[in-house]
N, CA, C and O atoms as CSV, one atom per row, in Angstrom:
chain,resi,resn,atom,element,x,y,z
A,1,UNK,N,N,0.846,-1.176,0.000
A,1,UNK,CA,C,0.000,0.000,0.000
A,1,UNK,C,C,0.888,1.235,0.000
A,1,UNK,O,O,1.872,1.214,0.740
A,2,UNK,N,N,0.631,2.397,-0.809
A,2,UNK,CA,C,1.139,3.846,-0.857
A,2,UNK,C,C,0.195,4.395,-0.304
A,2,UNK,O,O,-1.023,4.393,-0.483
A,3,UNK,N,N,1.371,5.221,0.904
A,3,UNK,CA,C,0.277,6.454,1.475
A,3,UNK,C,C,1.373,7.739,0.906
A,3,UNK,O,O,2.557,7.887,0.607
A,4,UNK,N,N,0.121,8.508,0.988
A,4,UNK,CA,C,1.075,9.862,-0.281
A,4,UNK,C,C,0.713,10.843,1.898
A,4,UNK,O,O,-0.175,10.850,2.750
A,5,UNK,N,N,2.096,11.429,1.690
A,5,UNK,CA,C,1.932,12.607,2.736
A,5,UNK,C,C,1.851,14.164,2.240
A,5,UNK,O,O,2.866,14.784,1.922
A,6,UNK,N,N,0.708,14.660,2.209
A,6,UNK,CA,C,1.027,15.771,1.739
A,6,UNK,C,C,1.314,17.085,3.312
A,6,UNK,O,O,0.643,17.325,4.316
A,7,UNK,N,N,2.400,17.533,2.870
A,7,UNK,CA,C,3.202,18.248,3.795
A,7,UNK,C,C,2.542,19.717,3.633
A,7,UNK,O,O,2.723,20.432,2.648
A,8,UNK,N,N,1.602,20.118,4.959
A,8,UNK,CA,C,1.372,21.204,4.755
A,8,UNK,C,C,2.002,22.198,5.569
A,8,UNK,O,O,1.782,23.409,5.543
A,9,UNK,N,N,2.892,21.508,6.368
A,9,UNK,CA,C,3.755,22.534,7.131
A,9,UNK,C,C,5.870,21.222,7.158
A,9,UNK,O,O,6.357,20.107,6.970
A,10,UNK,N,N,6.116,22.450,7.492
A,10,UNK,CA,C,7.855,21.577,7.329
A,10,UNK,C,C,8.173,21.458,9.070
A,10,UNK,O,O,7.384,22.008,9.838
A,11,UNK,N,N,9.029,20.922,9.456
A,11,UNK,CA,C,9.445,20.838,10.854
A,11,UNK,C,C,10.954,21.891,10.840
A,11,UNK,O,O,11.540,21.899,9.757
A,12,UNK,N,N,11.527,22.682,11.888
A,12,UNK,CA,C,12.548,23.097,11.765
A,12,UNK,C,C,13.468,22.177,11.188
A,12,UNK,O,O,13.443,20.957,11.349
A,13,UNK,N,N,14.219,22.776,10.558
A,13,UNK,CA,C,15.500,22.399,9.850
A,13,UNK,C,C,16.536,21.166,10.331
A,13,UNK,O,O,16.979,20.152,9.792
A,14,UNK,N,N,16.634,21.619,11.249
A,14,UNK,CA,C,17.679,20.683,12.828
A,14,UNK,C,C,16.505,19.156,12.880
A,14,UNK,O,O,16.905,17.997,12.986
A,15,UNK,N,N,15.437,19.469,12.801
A,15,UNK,CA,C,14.446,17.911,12.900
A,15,UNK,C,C,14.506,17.276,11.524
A,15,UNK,O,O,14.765,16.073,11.571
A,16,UNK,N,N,14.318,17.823,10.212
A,16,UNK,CA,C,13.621,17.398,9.534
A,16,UNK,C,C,14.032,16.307,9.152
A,16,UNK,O,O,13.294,15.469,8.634
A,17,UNK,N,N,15.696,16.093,9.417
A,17,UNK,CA,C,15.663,14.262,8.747
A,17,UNK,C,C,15.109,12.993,9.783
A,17,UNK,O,O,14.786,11.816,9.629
A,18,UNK,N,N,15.201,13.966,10.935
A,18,UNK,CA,C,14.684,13.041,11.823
A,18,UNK,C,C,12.952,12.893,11.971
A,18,UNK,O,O,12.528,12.063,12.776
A,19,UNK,N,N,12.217,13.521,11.367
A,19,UNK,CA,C,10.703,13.577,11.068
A,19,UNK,C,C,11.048,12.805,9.842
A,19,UNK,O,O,10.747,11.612,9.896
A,20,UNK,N,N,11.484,13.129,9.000
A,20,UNK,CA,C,11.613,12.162,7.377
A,20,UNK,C,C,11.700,10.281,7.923
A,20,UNK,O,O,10.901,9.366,7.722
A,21,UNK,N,N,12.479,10.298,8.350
A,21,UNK,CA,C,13.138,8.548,9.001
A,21,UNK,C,C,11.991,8.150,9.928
A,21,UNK,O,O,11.974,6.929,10.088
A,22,UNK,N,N,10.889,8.888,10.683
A,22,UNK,CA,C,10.387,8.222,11.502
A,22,UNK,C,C,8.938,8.058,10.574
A,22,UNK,O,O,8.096,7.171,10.711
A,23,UNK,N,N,8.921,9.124,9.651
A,23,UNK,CA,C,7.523,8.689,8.759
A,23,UNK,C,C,7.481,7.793,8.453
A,23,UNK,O,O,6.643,7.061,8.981
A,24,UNK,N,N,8.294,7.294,7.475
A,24,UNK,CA,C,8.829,6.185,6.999
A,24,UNK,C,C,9.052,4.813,7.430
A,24,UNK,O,O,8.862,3.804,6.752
A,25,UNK,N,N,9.625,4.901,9.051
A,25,UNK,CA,C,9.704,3.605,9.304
A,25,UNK,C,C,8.383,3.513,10.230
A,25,UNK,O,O,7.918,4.293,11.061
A,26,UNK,N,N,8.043,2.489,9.848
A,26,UNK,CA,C,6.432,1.784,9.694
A,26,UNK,C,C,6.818,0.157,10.313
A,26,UNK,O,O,6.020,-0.447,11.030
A,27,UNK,N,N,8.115,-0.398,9.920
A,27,UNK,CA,C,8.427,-1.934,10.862
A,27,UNK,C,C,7.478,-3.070,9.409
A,27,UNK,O,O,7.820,-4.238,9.225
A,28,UNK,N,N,6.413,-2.439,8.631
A,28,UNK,CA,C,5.684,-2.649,7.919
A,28,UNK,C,C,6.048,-2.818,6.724
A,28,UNK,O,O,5.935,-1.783,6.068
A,29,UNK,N,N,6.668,-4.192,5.833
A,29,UNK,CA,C,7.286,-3.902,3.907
A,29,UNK,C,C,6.357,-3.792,3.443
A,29,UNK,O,O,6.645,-3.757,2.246
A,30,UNK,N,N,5.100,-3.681,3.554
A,30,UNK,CA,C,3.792,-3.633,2.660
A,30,UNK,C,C,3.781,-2.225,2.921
A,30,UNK,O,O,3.154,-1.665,2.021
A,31,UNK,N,N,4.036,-1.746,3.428
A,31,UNK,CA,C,4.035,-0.024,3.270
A,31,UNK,C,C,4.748,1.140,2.355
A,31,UNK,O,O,5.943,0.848,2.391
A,32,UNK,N,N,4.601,2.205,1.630
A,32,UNK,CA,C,5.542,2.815,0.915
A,32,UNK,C,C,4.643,4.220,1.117
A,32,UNK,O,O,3.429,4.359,1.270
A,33,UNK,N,N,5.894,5.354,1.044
A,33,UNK,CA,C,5.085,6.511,1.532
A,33,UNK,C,C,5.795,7.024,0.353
A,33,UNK,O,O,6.779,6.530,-0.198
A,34,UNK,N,N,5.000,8.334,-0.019
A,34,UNK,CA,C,5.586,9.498,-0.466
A,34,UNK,C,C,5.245,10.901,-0.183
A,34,UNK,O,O,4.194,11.286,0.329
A,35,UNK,N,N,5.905,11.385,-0.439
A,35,UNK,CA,C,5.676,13.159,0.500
A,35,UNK,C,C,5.656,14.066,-0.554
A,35,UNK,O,O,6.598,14.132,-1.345
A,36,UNK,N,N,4.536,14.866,-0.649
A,36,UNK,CA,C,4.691,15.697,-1.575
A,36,UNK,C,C,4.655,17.087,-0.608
A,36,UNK,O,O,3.665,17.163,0.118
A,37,UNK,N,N,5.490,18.031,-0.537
A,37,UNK,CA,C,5.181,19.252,-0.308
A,37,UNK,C,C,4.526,20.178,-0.299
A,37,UNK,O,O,5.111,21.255,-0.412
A,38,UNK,N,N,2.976,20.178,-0.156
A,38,UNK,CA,C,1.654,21.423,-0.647
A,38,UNK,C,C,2.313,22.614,-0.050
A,38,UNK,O,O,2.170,23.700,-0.611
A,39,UNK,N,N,2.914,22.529,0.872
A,39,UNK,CA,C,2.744,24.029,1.498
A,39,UNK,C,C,3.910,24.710,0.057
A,39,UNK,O,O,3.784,25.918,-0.144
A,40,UNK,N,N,4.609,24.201,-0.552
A,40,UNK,CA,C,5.195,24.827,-1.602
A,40,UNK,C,C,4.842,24.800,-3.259
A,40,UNK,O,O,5.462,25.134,-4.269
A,41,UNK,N,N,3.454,24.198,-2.974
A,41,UNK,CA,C,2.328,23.746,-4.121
A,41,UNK,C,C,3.442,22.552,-5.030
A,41,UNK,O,O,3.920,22.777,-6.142
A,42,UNK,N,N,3.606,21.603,-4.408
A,42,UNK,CA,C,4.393,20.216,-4.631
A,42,UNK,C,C,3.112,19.590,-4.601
A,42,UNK,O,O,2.521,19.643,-3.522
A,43,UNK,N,N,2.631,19.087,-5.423
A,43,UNK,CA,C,1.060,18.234,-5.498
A,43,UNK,C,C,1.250,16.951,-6.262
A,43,UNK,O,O,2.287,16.790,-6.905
A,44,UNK,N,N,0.077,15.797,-6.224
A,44,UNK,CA,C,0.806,14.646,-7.122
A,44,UNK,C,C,-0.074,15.038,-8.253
A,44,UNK,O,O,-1.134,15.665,-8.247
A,45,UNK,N,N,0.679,14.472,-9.316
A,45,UNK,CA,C,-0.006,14.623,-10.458
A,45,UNK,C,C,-1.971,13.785,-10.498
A,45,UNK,O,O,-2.699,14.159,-11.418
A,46,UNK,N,N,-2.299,13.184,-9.894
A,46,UNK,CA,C,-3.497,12.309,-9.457
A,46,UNK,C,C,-3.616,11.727,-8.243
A,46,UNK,O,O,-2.585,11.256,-7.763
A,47,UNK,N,N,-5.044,11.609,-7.374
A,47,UNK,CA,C,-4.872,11.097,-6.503
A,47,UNK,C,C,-5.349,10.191,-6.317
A,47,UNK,O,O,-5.978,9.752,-5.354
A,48,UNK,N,N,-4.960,9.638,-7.699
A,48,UNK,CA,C,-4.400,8.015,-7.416
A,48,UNK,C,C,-3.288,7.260,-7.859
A,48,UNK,O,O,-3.161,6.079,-8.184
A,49,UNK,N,N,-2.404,8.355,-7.788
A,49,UNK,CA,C,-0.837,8.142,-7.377
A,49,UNK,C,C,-0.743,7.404,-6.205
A,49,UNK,O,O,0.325,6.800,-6.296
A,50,UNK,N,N,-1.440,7.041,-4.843
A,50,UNK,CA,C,-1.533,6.640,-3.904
A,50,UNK,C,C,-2.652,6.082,-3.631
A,50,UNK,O,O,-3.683,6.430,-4.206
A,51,UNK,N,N,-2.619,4.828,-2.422
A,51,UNK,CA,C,-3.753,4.329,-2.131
A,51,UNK,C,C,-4.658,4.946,-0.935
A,51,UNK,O,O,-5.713,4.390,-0.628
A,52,UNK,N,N,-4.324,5.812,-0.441
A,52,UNK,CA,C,-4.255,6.335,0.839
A,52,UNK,C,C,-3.566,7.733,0.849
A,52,UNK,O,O,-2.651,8.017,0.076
A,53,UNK,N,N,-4.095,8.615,1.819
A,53,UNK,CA,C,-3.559,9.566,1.935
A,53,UNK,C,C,-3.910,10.526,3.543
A,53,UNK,O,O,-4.930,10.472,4.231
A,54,UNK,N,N,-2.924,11.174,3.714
A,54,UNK,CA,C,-2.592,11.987,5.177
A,54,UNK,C,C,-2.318,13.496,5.065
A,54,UNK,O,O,-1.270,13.723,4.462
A,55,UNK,N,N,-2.759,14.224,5.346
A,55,UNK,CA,C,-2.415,15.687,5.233
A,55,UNK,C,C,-1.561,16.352,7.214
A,55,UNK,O,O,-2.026,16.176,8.340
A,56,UNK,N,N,-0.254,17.076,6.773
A,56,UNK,CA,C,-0.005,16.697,8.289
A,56,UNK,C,C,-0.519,18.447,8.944
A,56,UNK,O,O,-1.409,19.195,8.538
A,57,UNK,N,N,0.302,18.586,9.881
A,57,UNK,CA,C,-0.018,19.864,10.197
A,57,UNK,C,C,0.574,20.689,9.692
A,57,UNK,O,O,1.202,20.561,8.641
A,58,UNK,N,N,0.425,22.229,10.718
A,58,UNK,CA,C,1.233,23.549,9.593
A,58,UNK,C,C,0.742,24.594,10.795
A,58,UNK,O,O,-0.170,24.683,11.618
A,59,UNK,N,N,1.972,25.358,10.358
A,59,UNK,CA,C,1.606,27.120,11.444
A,59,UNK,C,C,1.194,27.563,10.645
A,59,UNK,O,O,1.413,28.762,10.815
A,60,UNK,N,N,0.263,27.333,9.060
A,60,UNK,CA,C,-0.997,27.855,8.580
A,60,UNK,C,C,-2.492,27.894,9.584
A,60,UNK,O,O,-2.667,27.224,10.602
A,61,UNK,N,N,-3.351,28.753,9.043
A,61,UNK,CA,C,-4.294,28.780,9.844
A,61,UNK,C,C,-5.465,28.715,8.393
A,61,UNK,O,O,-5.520,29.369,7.351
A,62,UNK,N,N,-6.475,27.357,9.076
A,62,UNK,CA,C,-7.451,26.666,7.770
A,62,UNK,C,C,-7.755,28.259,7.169
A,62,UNK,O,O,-7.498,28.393,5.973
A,63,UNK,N,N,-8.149,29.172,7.710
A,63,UNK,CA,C,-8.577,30.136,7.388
A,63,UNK,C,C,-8.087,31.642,6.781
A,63,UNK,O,O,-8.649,32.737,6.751
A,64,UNK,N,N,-6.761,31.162,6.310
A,64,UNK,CA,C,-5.834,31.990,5.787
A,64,UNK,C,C,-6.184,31.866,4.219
A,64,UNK,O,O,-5.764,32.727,3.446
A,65,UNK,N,N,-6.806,30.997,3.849
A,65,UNK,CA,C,-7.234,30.557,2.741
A,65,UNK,C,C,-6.214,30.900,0.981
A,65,UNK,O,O,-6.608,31.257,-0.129
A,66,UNK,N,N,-4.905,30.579,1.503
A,66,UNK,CA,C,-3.582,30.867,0.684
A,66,UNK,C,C,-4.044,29.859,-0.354
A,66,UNK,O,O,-4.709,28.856,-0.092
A,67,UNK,N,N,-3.576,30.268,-1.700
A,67,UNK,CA,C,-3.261,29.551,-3.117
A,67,UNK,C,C,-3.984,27.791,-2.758
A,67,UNK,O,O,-5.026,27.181,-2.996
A,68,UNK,N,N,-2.266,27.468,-1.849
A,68,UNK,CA,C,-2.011,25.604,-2.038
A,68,UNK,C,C,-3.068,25.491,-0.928
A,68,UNK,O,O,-3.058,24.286,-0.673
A,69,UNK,N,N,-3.936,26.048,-0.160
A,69,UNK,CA,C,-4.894,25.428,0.631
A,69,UNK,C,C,-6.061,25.143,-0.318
A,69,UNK,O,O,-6.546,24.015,-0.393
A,70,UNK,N,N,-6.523,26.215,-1.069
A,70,UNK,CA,C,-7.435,26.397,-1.680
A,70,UNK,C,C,-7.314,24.861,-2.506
A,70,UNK,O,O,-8.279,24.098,-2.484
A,71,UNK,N,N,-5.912,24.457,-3.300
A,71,UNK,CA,C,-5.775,23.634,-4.320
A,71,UNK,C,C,-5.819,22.096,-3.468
A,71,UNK,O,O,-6.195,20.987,-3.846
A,72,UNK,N,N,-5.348,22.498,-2.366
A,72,UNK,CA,C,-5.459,21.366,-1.372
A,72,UNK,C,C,-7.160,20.928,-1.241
A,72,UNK,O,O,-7.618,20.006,-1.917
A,73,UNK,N,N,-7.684,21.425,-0.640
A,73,UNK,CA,C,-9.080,21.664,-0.407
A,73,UNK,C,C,-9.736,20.695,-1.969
A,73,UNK,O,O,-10.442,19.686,-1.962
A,74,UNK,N,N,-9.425,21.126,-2.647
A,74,UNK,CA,C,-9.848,20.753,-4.125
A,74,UNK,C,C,-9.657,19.103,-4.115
A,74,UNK,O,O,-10.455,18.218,-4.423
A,75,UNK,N,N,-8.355,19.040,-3.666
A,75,UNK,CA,C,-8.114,17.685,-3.634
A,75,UNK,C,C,-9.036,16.622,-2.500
A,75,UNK,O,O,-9.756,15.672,-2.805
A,76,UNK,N,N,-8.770,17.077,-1.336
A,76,UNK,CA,C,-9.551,16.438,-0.526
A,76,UNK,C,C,-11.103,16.064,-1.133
A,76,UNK,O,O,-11.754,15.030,-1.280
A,77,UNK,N,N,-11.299,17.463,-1.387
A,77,UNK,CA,C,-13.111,16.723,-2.319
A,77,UNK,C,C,-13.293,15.416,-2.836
A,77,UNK,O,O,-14.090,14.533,-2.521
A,78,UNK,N,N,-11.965,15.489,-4.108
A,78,UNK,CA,C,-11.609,14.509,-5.073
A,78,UNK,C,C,-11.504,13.049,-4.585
A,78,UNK,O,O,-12.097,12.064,-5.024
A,79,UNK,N,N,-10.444,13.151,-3.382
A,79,UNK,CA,C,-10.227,11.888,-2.672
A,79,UNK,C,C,-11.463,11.525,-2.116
A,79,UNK,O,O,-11.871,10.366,-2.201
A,80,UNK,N,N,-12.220,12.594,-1.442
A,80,UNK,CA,C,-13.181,11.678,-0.861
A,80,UNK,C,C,-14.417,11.286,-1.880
A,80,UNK,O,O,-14.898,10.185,-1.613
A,81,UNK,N,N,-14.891,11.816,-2.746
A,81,UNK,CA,C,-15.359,11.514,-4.332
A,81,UNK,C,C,-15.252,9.897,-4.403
A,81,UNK,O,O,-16.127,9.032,-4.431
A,82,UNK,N,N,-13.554,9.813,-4.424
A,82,UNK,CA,C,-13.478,8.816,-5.272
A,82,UNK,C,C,-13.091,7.519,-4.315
A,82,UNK,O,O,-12.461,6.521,-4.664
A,83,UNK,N,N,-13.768,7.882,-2.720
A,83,UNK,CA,C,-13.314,6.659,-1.565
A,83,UNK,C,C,-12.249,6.627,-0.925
A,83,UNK,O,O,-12.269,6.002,0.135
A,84,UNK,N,N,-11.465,7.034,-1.191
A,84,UNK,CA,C,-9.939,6.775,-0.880
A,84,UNK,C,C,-9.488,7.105,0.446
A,84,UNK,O,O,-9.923,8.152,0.924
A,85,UNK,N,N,-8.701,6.408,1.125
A,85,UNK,CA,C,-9.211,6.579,2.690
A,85,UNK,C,C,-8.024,7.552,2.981
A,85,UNK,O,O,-6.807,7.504,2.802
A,86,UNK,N,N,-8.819,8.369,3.458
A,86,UNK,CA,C,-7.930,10.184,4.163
A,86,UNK,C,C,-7.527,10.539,5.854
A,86,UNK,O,O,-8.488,10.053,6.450
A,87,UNK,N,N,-6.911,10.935,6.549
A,87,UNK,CA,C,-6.602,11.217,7.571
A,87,UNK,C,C,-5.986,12.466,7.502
A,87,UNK,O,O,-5.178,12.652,6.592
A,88,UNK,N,N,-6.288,13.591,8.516
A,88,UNK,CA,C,-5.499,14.057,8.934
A,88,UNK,C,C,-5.133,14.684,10.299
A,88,UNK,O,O,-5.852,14.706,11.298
A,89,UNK,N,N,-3.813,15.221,10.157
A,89,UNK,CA,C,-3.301,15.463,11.827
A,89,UNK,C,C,-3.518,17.015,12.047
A,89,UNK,O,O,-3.172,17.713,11.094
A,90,UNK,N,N,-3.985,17.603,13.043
A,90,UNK,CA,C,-4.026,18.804,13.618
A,90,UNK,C,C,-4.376,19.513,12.414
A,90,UNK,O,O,-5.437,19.093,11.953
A,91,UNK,N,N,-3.756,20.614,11.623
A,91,UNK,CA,C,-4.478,21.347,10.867
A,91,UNK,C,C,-4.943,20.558,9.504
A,91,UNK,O,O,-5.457,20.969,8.463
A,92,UNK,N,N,-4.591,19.397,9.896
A,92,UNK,CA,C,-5.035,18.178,8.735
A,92,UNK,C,C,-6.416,18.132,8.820
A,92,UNK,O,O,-7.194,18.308,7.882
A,93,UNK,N,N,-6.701,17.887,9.986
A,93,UNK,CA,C,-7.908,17.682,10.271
A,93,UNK,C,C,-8.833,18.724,9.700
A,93,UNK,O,O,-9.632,18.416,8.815
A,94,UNK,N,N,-8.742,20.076,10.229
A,94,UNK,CA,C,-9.008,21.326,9.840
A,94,UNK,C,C,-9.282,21.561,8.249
A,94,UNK,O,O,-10.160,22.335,7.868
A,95,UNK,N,N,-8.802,21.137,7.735
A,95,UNK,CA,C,-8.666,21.094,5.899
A,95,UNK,C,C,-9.907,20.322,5.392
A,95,UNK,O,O,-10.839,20.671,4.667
A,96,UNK,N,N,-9.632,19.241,5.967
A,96,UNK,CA,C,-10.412,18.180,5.593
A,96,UNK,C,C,-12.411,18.747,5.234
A,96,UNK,O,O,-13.226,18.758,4.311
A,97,UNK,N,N,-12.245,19.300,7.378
A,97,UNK,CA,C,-13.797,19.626,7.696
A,97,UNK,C,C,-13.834,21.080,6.617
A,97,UNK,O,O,-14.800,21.150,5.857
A,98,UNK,N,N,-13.128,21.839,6.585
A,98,UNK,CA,C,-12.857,23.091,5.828
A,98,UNK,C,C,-13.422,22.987,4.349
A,98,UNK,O,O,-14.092,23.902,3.871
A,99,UNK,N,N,-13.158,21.974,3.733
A,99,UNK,CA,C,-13.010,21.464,2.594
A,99,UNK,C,C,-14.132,20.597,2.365
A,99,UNK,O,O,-14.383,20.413,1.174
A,100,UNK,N,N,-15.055,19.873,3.406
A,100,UNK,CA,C,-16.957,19.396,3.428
A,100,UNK,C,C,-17.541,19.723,3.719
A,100,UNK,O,O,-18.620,19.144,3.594
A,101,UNK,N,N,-17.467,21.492,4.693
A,101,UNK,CA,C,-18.122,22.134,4.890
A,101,UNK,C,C,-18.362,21.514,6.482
A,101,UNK,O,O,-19.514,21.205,6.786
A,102,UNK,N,N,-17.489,21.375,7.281
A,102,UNK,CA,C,-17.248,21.334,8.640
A,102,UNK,C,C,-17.383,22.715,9.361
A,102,UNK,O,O,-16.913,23.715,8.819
A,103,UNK,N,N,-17.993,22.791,10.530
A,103,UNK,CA,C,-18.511,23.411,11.478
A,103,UNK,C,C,-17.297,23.999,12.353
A,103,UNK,O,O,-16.893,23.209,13.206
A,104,UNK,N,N,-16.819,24.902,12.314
A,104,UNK,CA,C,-16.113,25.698,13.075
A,104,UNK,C,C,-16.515,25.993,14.915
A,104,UNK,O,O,-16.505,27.180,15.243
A,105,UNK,N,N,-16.670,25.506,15.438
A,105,UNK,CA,C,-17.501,26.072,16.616
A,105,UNK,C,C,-17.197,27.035,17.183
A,105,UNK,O,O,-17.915,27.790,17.838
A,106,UNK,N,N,-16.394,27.074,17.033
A,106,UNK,CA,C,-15.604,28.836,17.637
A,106,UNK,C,C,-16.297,29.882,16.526
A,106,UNK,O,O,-16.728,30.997,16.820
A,107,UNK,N,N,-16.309,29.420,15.488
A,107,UNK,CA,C,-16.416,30.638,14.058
A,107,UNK,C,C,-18.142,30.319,13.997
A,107,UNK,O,O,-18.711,30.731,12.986
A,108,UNK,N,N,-18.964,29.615,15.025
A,108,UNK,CA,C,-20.516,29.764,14.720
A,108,UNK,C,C,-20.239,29.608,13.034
A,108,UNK,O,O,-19.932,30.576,12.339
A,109,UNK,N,N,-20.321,28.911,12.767
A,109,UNK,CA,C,-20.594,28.682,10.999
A,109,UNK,C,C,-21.680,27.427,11.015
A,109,UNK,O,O,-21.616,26.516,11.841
A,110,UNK,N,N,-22.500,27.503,10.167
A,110,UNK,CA,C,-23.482,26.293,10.021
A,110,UNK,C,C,-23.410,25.651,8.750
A,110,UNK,O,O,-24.124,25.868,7.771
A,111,UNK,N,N,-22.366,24.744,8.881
A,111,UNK,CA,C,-21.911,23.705,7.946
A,111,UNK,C,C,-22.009,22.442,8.164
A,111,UNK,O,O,-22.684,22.166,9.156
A,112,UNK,N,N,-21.506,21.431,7.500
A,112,UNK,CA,C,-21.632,20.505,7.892
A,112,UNK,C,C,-20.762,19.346,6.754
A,112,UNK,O,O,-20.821,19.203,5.532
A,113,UNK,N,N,-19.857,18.554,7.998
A,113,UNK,CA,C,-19.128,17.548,6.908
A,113,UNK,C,C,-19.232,16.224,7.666
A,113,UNK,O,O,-19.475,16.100,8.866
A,114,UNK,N,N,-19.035,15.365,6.874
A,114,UNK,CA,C,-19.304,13.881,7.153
A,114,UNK,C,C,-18.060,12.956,7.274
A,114,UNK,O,O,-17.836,12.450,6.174
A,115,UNK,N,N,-17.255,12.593,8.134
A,115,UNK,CA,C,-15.598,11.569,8.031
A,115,UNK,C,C,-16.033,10.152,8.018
A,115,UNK,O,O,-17.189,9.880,8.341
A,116,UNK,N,N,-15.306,9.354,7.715
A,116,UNK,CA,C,-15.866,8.089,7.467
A,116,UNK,C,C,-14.544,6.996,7.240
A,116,UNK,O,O,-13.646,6.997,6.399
A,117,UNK,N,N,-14.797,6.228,8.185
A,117,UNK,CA,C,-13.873,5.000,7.518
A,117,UNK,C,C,-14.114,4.256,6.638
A,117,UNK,O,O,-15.268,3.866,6.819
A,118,UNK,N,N,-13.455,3.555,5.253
A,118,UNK,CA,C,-14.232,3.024,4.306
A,118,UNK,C,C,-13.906,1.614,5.514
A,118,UNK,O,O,-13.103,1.341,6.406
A,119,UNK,N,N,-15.007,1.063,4.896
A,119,UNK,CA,C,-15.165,-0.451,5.040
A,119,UNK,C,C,-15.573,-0.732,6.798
A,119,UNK,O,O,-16.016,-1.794,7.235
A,120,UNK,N,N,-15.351,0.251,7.443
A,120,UNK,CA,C,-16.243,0.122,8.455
A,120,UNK,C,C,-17.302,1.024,9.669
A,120,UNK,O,O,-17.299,1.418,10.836
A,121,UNK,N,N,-18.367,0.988,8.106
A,121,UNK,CA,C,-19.803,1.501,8.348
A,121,UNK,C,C,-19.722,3.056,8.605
A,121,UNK,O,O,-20.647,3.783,8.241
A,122,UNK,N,N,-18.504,3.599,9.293
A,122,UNK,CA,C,-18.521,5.019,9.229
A,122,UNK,C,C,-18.102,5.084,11.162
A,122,UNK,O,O,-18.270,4.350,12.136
A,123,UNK,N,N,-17.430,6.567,10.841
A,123,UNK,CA,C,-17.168,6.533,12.505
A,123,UNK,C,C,-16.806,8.531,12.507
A,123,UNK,O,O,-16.417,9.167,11.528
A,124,UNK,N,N,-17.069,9.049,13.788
A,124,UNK,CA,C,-16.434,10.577,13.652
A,124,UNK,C,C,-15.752,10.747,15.003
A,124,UNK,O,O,-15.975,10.112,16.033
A,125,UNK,N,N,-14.839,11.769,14.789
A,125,UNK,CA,C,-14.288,12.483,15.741
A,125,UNK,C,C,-14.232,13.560,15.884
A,125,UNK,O,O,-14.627,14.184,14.898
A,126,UNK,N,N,-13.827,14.299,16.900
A,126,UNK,CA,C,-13.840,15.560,16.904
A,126,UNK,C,C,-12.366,15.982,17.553
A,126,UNK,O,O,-11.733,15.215,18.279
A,127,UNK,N,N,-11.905,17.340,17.178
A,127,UNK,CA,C,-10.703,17.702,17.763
A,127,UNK,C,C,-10.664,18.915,17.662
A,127,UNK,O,O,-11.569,19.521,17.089
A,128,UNK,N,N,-9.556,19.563,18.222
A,128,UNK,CA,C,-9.003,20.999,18.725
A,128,UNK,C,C,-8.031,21.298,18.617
A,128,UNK,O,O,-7.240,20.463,19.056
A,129,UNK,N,N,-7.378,22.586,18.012
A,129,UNK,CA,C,-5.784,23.351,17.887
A,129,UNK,C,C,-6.663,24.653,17.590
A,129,UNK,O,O,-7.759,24.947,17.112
A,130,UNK,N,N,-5.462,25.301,18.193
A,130,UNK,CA,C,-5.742,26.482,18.101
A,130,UNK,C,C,-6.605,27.492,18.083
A,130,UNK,O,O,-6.614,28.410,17.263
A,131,UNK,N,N,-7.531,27.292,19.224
A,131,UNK,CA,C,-8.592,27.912,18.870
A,131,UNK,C,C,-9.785,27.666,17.704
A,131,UNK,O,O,-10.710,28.403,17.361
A,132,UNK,N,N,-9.516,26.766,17.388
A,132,UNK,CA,C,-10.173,26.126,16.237
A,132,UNK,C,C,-10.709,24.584,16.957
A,132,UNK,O,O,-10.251,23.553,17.451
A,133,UNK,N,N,-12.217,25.361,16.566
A,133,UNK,CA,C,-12.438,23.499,17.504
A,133,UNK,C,C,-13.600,22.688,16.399
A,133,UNK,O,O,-14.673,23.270,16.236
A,134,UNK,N,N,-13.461,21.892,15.956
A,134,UNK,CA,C,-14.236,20.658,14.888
A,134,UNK,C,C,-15.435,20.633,15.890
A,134,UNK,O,O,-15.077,20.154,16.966
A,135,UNK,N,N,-16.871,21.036,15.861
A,135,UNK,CA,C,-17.972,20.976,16.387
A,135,UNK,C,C,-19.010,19.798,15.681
A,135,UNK,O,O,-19.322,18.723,16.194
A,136,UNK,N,N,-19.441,20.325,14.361
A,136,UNK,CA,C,-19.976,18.923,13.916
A,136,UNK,C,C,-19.171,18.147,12.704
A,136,UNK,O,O,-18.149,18.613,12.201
A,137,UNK,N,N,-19.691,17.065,12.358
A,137,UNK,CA,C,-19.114,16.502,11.837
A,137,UNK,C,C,-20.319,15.635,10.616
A,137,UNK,O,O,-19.888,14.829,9.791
């Protein structure tokens, strides 16, 4: 299985090979990752270049609504369109609901997005950074 990482934020400089080596090792040979860079509009050509996909965090804010979020956003639609099972971490998360019309609870917005595990029946969570809190789902 390929999981594609799309990088929406970088780690300081002094970490980053050490964030690179721990993505990666998984203990798992059925696993293969690749990282594309969004926050520098590094995108895959299709997203189904991968079987799977992860969006990580970022000292972006969902609501800065820059270029590669917007194109990001686009994508997430796509993936979830076409099944493909999505995760993401901290402002990952944020993108995701951002991007189905997820509920801000701090920002009173009346939206609404749906997360889902494929293949089993469906499940939600909710989470928090920054003042930004995932209300419905």
């Amino acid at each position: 299985m390929k999981i594609g990482i799309l990088e929406a934020g970088l780690p300081p400089e002094e970490l980053d090979k050490h964030a690179k080596n721990f993505i990666t090792r998984t203990g798992d040979e059925g696993l293969e990752f690749e990282i594309y860079t969004v926050l520098h509009n590094q995108f895959p050509e299709s997203i189904h270049d991968c079987d799977g996909w992860m969006i990580s965090g970022s000292r972006h804010g969902v609501y800065e609504n820059l270029p590669w979020m917007l194109t990001l956003q686009d994508m997430v639609r796509d993936i979830r369109a076409a099944g493909l099972p999505l995760v993401g971490i901290c402002f990952g998360h944020q993108i995701i609901a951002e991007a189905l019309g997820g509920l801000d609870a701090n920002k009173k917005r009346q939206l609404y997005a749906e997360c889902h595990t494929p293949g089993s029946g469906g499940s939600a969570t909710t989470g928090q950074s920054r003042g930004s809190q995932l209300g419905v789902l």
